[in-house]
VOLUMNU-71615 format. One record per residue (C-alpha): residue number from 0; residue in one letter; chain; x, y, z. Coordinates in nm, 4 decimals. Layout:
BEGIN
PT/NUM/a/A/X/Y/Z
...
This chain:
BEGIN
PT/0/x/A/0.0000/0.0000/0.0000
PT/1/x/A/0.1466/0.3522/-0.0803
PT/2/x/A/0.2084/0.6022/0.1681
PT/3/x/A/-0.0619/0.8408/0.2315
PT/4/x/A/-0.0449/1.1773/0.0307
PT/5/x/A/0.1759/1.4939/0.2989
PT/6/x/A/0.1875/1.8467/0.3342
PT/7/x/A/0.4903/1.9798/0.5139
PT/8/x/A/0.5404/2.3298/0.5824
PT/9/x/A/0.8379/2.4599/0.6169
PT/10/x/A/0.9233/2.8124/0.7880
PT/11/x/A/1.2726/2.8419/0.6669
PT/12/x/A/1.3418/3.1508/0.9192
PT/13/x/A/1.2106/3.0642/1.2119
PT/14/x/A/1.4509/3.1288/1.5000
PT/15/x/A/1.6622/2.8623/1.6344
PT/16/x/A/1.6564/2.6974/1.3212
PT/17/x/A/2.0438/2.7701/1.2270
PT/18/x/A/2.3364/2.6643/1.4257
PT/19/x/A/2.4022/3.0457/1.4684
PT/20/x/A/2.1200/3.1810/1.6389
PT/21/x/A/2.1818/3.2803/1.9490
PT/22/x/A/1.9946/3.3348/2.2414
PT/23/x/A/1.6860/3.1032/2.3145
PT/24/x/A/1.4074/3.1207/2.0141
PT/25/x/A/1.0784/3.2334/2.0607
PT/26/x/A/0.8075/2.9405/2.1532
PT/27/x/A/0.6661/2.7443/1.8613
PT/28/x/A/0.3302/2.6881/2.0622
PT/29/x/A/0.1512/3.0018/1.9400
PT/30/x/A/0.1679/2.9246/1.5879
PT/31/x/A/0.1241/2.6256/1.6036
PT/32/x/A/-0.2252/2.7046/1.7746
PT/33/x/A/-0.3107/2.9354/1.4770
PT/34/x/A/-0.2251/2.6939/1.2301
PT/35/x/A/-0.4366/2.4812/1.3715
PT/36/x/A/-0.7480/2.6971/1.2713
PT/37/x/A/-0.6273/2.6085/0.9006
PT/38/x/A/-0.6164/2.2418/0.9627
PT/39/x/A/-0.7062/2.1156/1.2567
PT/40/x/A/-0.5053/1.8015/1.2236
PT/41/x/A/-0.1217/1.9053/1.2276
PT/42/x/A/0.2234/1.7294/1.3887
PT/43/x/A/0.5084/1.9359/1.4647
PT/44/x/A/0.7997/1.7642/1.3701
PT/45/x/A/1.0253/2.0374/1.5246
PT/46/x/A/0.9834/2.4239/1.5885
PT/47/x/A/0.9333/2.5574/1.2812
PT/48/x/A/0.8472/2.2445/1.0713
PT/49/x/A/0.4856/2.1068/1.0562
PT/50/x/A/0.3030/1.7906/0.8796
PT/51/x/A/-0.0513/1.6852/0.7833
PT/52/x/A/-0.2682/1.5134/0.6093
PT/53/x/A/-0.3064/1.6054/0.2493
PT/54/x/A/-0.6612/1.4445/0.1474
PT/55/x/A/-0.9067/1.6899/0.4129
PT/56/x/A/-0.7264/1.9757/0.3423
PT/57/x/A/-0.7405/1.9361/-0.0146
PT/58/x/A/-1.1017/1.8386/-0.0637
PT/59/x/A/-1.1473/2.1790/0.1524
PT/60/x/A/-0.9321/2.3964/-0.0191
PT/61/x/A/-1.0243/2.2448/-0.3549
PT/62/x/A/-0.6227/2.0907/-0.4280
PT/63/x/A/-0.3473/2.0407/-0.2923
PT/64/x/A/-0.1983/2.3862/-0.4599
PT/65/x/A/-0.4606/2.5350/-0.3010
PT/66/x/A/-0.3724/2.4179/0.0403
PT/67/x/A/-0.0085/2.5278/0.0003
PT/68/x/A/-0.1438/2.8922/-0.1159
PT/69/x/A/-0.3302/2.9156/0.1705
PT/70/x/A/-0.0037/2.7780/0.4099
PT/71/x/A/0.2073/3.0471/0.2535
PT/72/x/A/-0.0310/3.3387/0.3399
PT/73/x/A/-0.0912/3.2299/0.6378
PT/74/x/A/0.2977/3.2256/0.6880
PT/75/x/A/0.2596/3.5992/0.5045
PT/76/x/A/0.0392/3.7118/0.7255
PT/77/x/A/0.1729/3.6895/1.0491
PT/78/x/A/0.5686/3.7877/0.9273
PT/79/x/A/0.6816/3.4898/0.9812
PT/80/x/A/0.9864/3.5127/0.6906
PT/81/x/A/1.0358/3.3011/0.4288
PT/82/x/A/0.7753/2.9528/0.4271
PT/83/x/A/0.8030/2.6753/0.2010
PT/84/x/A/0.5525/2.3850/0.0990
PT/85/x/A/0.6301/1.9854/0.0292
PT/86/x/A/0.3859/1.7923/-0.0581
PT/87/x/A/0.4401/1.3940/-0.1802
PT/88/x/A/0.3769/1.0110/-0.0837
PT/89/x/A/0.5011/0.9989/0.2674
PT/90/x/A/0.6228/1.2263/0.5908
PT/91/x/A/1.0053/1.1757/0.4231
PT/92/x/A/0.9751/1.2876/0.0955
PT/93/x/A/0.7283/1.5738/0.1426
PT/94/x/A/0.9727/1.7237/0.4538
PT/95/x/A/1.2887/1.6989/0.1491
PT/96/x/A/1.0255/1.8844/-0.0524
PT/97/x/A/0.9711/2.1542/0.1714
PT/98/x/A/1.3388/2.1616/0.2026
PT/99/x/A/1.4604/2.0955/-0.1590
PT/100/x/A/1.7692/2.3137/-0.3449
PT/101/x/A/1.6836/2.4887/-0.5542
PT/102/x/A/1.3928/2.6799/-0.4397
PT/103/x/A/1.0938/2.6693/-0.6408
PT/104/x/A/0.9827/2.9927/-0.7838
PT/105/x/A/0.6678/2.9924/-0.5717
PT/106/x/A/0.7880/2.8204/-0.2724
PT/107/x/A/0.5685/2.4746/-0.3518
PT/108/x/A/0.6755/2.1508/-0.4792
PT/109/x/A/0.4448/1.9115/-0.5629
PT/110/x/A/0.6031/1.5625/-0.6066
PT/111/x/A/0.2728/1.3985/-0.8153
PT/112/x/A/0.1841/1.0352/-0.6875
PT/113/x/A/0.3990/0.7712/-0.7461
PT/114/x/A/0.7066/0.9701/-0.8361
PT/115/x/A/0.8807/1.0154/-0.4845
PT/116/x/A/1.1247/0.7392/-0.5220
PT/117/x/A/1.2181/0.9535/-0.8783
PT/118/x/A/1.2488/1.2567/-0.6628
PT/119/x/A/1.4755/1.1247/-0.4102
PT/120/x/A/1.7372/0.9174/-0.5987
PT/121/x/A/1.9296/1.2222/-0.6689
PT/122/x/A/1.9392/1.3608/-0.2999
PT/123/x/A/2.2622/1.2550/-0.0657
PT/124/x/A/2.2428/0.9622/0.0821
PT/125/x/A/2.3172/1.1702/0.4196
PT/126/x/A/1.9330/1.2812/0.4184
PT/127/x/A/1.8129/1.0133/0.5217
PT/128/x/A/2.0400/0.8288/0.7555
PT/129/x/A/2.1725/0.9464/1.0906
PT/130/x/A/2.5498/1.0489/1.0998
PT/131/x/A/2.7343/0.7276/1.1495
PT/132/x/A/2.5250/0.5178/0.8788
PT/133/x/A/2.6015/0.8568/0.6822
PT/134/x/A/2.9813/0.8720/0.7165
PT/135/x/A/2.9615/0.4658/0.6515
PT/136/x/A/2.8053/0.4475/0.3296
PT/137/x/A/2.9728/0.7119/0.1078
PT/138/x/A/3.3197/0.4407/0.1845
PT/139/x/A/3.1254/0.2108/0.0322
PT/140/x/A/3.0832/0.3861/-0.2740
PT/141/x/A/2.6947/0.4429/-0.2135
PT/142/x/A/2.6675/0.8677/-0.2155
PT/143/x/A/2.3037/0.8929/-0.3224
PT/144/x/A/1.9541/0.7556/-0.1887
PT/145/x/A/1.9238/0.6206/-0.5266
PT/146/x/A/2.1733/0.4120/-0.5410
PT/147/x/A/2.1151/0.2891/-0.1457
PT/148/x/A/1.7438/0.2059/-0.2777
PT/149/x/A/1.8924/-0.0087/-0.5629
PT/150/x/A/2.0452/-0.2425/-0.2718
PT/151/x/A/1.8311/-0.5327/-0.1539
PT/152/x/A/1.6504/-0.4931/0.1564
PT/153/x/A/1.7528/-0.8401/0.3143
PT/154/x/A/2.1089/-0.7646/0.2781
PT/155/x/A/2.0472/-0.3772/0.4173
PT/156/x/A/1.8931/-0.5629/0.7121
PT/157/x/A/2.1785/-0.7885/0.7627
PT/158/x/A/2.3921/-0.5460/0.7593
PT/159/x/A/2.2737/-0.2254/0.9003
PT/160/x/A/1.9833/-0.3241/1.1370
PT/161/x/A/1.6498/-0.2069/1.1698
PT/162/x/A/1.8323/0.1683/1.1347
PT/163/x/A/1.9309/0.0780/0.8235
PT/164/x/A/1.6071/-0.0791/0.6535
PT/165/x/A/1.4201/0.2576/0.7899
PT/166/x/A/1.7015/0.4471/0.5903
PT/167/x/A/1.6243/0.2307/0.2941
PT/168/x/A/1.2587/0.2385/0.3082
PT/169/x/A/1.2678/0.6487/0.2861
PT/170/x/A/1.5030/0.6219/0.0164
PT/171/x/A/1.2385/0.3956/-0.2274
PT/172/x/A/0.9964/0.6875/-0.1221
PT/173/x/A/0.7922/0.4079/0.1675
PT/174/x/A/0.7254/0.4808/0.5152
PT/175/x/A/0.8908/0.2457/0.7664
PT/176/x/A/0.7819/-0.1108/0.8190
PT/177/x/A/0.5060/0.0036/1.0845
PT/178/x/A/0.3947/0.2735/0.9282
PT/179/x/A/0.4571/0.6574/1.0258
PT/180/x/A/0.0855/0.8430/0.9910
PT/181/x/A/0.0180/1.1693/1.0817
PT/182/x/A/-0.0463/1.1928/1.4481
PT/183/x/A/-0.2403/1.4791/1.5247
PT/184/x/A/-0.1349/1.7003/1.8394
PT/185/x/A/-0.3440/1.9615/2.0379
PT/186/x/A/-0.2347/2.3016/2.0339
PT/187/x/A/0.0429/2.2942/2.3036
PT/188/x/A/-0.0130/2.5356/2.6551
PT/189/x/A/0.2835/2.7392/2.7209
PT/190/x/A/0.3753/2.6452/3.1017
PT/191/x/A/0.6465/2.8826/3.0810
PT/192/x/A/0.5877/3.1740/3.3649
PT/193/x/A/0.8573/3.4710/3.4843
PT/194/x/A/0.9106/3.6992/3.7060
PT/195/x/A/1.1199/4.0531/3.7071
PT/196/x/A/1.3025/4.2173/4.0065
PT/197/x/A/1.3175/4.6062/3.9917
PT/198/x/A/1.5622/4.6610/4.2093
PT/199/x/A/1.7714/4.2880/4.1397
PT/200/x/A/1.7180/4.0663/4.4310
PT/201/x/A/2.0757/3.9660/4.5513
PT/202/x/A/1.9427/3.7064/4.8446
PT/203/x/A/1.8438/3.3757/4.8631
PT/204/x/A/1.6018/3.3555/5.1105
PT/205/x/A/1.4510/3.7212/4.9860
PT/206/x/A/1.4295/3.5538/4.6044
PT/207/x/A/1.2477/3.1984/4.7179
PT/208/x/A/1.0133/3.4156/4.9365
PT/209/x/A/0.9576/3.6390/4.6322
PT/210/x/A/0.9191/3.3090/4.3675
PT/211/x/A/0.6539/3.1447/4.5966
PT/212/x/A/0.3305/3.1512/4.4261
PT/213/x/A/0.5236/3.1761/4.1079
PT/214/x/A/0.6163/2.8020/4.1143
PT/215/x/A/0.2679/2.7723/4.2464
PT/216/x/A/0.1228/2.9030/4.0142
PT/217/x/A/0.3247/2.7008/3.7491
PT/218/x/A/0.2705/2.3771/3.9411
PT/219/x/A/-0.1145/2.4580/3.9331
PT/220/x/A/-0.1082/2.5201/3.5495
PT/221/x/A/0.0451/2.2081/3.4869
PT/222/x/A/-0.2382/2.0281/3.7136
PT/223/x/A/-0.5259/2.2115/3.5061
PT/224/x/A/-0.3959/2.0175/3.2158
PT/225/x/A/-0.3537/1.6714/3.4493
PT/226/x/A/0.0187/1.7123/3.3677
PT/227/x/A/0.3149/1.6727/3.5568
PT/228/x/A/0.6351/1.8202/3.5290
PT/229/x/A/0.9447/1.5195/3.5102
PT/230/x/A/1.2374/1.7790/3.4208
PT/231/x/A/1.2561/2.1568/3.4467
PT/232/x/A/1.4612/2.4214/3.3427
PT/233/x/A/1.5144/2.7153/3.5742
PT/234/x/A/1.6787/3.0401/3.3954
PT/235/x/A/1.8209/3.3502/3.6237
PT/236/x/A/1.9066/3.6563/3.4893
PT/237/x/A/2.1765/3.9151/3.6955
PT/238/x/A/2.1778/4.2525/3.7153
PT/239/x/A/2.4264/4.2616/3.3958
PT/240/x/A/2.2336/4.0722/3.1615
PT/241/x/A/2.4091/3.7375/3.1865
PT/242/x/A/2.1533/3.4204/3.1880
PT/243/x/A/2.2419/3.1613/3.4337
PT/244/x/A/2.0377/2.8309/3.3194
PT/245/x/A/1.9907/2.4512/3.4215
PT/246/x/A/1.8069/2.1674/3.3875
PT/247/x/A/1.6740/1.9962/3.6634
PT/248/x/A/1.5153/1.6381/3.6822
PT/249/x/A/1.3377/1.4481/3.9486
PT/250/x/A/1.2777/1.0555/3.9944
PT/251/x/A/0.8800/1.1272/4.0130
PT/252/x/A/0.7530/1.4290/3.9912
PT/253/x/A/0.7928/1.7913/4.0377
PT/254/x/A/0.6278/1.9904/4.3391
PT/255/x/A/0.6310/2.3372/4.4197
PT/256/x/A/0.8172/2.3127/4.6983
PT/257/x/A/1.0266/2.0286/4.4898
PT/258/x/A/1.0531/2.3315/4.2288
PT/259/x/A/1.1224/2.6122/4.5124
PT/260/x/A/1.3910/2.4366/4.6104
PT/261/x/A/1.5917/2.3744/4.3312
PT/262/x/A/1.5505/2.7389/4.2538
PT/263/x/A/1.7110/2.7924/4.5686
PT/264/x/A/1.9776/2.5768/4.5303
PT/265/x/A/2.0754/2.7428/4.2025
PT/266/x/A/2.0523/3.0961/4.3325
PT/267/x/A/2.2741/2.9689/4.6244
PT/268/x/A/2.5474/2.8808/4.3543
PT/269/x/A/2.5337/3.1795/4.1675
PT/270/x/A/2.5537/3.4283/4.4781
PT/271/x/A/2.8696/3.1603/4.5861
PT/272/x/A/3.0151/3.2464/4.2947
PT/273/x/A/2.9869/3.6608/4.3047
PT/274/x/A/3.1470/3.6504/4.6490
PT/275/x/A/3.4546/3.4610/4.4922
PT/276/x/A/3.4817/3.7277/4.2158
PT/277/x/A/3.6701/4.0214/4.2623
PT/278/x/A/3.4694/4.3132/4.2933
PT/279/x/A/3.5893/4.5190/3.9794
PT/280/x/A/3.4477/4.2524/3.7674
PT/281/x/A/3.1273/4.2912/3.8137
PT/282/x/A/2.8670/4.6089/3.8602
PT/283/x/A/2.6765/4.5004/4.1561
PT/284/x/A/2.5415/4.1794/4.2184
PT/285/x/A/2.1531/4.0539/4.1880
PT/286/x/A/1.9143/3.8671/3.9716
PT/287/x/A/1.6697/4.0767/3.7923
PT/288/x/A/1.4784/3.7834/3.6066
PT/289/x/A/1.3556/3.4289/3.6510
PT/290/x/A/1.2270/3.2324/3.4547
PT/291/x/A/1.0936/2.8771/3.5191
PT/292/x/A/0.9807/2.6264/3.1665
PT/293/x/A/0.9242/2.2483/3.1640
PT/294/x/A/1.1546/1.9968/2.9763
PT/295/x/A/0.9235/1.7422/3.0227
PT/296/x/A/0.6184/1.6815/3.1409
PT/297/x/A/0.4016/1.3571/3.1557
PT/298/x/A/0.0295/1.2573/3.2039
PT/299/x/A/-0.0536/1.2561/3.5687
PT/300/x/A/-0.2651/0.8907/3.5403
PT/301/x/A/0.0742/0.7631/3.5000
PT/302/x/A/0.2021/0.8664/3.8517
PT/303/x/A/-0.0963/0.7779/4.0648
PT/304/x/A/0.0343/0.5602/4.3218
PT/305/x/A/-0.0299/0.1811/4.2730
PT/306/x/A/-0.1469/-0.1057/4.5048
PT/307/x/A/0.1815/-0.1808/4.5246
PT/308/x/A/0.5036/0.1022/4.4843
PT/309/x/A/0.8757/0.0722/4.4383
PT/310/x/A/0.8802/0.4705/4.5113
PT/311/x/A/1.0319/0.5611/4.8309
PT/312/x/A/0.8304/0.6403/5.1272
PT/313/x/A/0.6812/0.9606/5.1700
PT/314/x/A/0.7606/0.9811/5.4886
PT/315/x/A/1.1640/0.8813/5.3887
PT/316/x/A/1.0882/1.1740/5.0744
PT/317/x/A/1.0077/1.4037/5.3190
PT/318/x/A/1.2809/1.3785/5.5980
PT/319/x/A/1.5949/1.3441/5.3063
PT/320/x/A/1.4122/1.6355/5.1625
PT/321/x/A/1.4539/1.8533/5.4961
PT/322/x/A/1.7788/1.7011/5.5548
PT/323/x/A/1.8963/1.8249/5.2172
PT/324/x/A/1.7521/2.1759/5.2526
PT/325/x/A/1.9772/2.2168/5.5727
PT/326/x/A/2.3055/2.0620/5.3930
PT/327/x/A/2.2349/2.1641/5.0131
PT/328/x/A/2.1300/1.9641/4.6971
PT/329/x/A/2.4992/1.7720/4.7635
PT/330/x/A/2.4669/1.6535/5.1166
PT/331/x/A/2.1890/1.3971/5.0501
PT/332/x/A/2.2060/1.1113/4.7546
PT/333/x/A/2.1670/0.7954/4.6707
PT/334/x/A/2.4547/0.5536/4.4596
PT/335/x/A/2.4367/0.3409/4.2093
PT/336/x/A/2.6697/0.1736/3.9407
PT/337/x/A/2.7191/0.3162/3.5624
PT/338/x/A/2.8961/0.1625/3.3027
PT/339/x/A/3.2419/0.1056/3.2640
PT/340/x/A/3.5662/-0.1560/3.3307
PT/341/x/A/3.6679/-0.0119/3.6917
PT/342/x/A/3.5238/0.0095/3.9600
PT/343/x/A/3.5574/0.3245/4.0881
PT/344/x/A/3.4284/0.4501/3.7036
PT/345/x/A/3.1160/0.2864/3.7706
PT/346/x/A/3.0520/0.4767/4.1112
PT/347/x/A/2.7837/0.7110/4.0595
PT/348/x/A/2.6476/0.9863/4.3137
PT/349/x/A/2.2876/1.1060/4.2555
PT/350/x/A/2.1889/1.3954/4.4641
PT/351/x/A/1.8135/1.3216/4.6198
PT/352/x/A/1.5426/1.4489/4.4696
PT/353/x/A/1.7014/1.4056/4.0911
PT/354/x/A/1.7144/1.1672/3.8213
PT/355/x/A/2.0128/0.9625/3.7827
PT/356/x/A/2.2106/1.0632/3.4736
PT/357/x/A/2.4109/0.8057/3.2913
PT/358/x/A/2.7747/0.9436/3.1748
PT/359/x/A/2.8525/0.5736/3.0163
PT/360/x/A/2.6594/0.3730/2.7670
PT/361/x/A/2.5052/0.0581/2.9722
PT/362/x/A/2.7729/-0.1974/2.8158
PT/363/x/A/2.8385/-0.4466/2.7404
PT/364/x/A/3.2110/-0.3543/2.8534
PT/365/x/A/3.4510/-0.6277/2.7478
PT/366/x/A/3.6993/-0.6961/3.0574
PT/367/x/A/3.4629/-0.5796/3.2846
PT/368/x/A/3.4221/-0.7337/3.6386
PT/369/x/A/3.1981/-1.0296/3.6777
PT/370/x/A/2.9984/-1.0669/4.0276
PT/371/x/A/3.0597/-1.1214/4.2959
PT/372/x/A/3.1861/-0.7399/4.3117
PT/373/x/A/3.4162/-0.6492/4.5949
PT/374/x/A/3.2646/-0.4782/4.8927
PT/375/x/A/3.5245/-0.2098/4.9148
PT/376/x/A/3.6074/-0.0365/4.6546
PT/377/x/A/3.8890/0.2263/4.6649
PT/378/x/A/3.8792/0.5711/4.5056
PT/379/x/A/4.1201/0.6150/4.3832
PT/380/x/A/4.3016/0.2692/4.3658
PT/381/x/A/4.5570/0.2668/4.6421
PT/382/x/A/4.9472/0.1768/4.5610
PT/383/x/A/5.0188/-0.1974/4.6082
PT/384/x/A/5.3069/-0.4730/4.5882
PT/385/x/A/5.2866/-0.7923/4.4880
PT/386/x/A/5.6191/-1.0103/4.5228
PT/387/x/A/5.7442/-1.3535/4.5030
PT/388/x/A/5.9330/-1.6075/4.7227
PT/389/x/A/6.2667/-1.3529/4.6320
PT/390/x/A/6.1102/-1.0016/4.7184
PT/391/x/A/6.1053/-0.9211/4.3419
PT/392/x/A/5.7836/-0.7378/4.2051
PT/393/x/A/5.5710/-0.9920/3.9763
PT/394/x/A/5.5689/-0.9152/3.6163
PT/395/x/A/5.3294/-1.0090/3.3280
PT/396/x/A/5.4900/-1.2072/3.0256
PT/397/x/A/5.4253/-1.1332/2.6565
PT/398/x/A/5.1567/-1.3746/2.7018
PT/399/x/A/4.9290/-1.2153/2.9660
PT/400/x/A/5.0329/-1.5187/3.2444
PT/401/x/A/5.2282/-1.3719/3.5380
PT/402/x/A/5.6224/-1.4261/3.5331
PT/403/x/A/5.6327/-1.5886/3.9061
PT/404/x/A/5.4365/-1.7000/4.1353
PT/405/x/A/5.2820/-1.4232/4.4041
PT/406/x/A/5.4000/-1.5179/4.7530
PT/407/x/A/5.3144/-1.1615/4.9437
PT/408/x/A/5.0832/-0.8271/4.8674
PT/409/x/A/5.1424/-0.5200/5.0751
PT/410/x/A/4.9292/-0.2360/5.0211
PT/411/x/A/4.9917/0.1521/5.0788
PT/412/x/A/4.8869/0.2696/5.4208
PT/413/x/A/4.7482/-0.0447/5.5108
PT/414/x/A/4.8531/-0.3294/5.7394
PT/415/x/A/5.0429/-0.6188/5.5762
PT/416/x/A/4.7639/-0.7964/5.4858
PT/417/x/A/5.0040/-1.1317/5.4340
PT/418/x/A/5.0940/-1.4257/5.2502
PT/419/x/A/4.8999/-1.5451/4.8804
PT/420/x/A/4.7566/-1.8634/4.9243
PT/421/x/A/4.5844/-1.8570/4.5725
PT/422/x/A/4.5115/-1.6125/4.2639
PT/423/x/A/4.3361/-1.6288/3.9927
PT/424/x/A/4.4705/-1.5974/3.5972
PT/425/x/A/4.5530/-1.2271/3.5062
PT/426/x/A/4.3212/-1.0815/3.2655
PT/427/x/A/4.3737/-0.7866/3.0175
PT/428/x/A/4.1949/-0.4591/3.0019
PT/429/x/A/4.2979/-0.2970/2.6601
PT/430/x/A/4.1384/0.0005/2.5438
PT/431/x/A/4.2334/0.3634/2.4295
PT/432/x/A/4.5486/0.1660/2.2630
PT/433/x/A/4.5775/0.4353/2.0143
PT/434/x/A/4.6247/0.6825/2.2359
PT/435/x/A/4.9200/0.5224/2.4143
PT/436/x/A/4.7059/0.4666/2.7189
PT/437/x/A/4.9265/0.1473/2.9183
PT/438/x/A/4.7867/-0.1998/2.8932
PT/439/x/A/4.6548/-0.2776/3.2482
PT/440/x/A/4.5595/-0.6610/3.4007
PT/441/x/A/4.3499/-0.7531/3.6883
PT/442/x/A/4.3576/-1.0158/3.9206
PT/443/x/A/4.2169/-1.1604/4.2496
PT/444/x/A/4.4310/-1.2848/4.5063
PT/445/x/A/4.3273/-1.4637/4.8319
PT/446/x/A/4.5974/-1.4505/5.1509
PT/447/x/A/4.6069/-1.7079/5.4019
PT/448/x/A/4.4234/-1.4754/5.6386
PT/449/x/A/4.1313/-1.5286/5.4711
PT/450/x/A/4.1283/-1.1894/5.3132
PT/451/x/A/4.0679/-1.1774/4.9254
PT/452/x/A/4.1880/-0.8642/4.6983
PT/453/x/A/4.1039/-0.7249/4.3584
PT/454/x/A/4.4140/-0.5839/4.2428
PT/455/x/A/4.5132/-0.4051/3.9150
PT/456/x/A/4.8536/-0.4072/3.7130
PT/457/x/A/4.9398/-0.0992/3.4788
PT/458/x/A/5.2351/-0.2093/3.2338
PT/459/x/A/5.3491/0.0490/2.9637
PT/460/x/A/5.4996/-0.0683/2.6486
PT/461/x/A/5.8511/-0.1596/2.6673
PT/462/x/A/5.8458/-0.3385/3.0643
PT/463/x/A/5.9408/-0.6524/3.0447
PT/464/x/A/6.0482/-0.7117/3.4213
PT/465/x/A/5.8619/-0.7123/3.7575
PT/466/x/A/6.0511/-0.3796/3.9411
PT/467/x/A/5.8415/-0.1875/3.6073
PT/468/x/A/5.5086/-0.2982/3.6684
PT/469/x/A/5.3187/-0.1291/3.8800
PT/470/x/A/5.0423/-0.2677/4.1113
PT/471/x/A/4.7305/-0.1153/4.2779
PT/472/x/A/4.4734/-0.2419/4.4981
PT/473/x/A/4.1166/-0.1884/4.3561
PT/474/x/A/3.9045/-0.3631/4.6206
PT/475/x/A/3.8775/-0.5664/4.9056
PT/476/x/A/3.6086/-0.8995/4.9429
PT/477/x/A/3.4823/-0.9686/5.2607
């Protein structure tokens, strides 16, 4: 079955569009709500950028020219710079209309039915695949969607994934294997409230007190609508016109004191930071704006507490949540582990109240520890060394076994925690090789106190005996 006919509009100079735009662009959420008095049925696909159904339109407007006259005035109308129309078989090939070099005289093209694959064989292959795929293909010799469409799909799906085949579907001018219709979206509420300080407020305490019922009141708006706020962003401007902004999550839900708070916490930083500068830097010292917007939000339904809850208690919520008021947003928090091959990488500190962040992809990380995982882990490693029966420092051969046999481990700052009664085989972690990063090995060791060690060897290229390798302990097992 054929994709449905598309109309894409395209508002070439809306702000934030270009890499060099600075300052935050205006919200899209206005005209979006005017265009929907046009056509009711519209998807944003991004700020500035908007799809829908061809057929309603058209039998309204009597064509799809017609539609795209009526698009382009509206776009006339209300200044909003330069607009251009797509329309084709499919959400791809009518948003590489809307966007297609040159520019047609009128600022429509109308790719008739049947002809997108025609259309797109001559665009770069880079249009429709993300950046690595892009980079990938061009070594292959494939620079055009024309030539990826001429490949067969099994052996695109082999070799690319489902990434891939969605990549090759646009490029015959198809919609991906499940479809991708139009989904229509209401005309989006802008949350976003502000407040300005005349004079700039240049205290804490005096800007929460004076921010009250404005997180209220953006809490409340968000209820009205049965939303809830996941992530925030809270924006402070000083008395000299510089913006100070963040993003802040939390693990459920935003509340206004939830928000209050991390308002506070921010201001707290900033006014930190304008009693460490000197004071001919700066001309005074206070915020004259805030400004509070969602990131995300969700549907409240969703976090309406269950018959049964893995959420903490309220009662623990509420107590952390004092205790982190007195000592700030870093003296409460909760660990976890992240991805990585050490273990003092995988350490991660969330403060309470937030949403943990990941800084490494989930894995799988080759040379990584297997569980059991050591109890103690030591940040950083601490200085270690392992010797045999003659007092010399074990190496690691060219083959990754170890040169003697361990007899004794002393570690830095500890007591001699004694004699090696066993160890396991050494095992490589290699990674970063091009950059000259130094091969490093890990192994377990268990002493005839009953102790057991993780311990980590660091050899750079060119050691070849024991006194040159250098050991570390990386955790104890109780």
């Amino acid at each position: 079955m054929p994709p449905e006919r598309v109309v894409v509009l395209h508002l070439v100079d809306w702000p934030g569009a270009h890499d060099d735009q600075e300052g935050d662009p205006p919200s899209f959420a206005p005209v979006f709500a005017k265009l929907t008095d046009l056509v009711p049925s519209l998807e944003e696909l991004r700020p500035g950028l908007v799809a829908m159904r061809a057929r309603g339109p058209a039998r309204y407007y009597g064509g799809e020219r017609e539609v795209a006259a009526a698009l382009l005035g509206f776009a006339r109308t209300e200044n909003l710079g330069s607009a251009r129309v797509g329309i084709a078989d499919g959400r791809f090939a009518a948003e590489q209309a809307a966007s297609a070099d040159p520019e047609p005289s009128d600022g429509v093209l109308i790719v008739e039915p049947g002809g997108a694959a025609a259309f797109l064989s001559e665009l770069p292959i880079a249009c429709a695949t993300d950046e690595k795929l892009g980079q990938l293909l061009p070594g292959l010799g494939i620079y055009t969607l024309g030539a990826f469409a001429a490949l067969p799909e099994s052996a695109v799906r082999a070799r690319f994934g489902p990434g891939g085949v969605l990549a090759h579907r646009h490029a015959r001018g198809e919609d991906g294997e499940r479809g991708e219709p139009i989904r229509a979206q209401q005309a989006a509420r802008d949350f976003a409230v502000g407040l300005d300080f005349e004079p700039p407020i240049s205290g804490t305490e005096q800007l929460a007190f004076a921010c009250s019922s404005l997180v209220e009141r953006f809490i409340g708006a968000l209820t009205e609508e049965r939303l809830v706020c996941t992530s925030l962003r809270v924006t402070l401007t000083d008395d000299i016109g510089l913006r100070h902004e963040r993003d802040w999550a939390h693990p459920r839900f935003f509340s206004p004191q939830d928000a209050l708070a991390r308002l506070r916490w921010q201001s707290e930083s900033l006014v930190a930071g304008w009693a460490g500068a000197a004071s001919d830097e700066r001309a005074g010292a206070g915020i004259q704006a805030v400004r509070i917007a969602p990131v995300r939000t969700d549907r409240i339904a969703s976090h309406e507490p269950g018959l049964w809850t893995s959420g903490p208690d309220e009662r623990v919520h509420h107590h952390l949540s004092r205790a982190q008021g007195l000592l700030g947003p870093g003296g409460v928090g909760t660990v976890s582990l992240d991805g990585g091959r050490l273990l003092h990488e995988r350490q991660q500190f969330t403060h309470w109240g937030s949403a943990p962040r990941r800084q490494r992809a989930p894995g799988p990380w080759p040379g990584a520890l297997a569980a059991p995982q050591p109890t103690l882990v030591f940040s950083p490693p601490l200085r270690a060394r392992l010797t045999d029966g003659e007092g010399e420092v074990v190496a690691i051969d060219e083959e990754d076994l170890l040169a003697a046999a361990p007899h004794a481990l002393r570690v830095e700052g500890l007591p001699s925690p004694g004699t090696v009664r066993g160890w396991s085989k050494p095992w490589p972690i290699r990674e970063h090789w091009w950059e000259g990063r130094p091969e490093r090995f890990r192994m377990q060791v268990e002493l005839d106190t009953g102790e057991s060690w993780l311990l980590l060897a660091r050899l750079r290229e060119g050691e070849v005996t024991g006194a040159q390798t250098t050991w570390f302990a990386e955790g104890k097992y109780d």
